[in-house]
C-alpha positions, 0 to 999 in steps of 0.5 A: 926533617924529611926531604931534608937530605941530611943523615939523622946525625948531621941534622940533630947534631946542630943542636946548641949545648951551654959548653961550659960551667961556670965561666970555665971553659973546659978543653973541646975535644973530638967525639964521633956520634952515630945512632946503633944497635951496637950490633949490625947496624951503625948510621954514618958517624958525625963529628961533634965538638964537645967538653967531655963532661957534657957528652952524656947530656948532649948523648940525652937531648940527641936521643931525645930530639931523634925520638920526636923527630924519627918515631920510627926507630923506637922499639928497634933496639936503637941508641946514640953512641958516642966515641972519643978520639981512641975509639973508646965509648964514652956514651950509650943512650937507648932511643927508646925504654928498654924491656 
């Protein structure tokens, strides 16, 4: 990733997700995902296409991936938020164990 020039968000958020279940498709919406300490610091937001009900399993691999790639921001009180179109929080996913 580095060198790259993309955001942390915009790099992982290419990840491939199995958005339906069981050959249902269930209606997309717009979510807004950035990584935060749900204080001071918020990264630039990115927007996915997500089925509401895979958003904590996306926020999950998201965190996970971020993790391998930027060790950097463990034990810095950082996680993956995401956000419904309203601006409600859908989900929040620690980077890292928390103490």
């Amino acid at each position: 990733m580095s060198g790259s020039g993309q955001t942390p968000l915009i790099y992982f958020s290419k990840l491939e997700l199995g958005l339906s279940h069981f050959g249902f498709l269930n209606a997309m919406q717009l979510f807004t995902v950035n990584i935060t300490d749900l204080t001071e610091f918020d990264s630039p937001p990115c927007e996915e296409w997500l089925e509401r009900d895979v958003v904590p399993y996306y926020a999950k691999l998201l965190a996970r991936d971020v993790c391998r790639a930027m060790p950097d921001l463990l034990n810095k009180g950082m996680c993956i938020a995401v956000y419904d179109e309203a601006g409600l929080v859908i989900s929040v996913v620690p980077l890292d164990s928390l103490h």
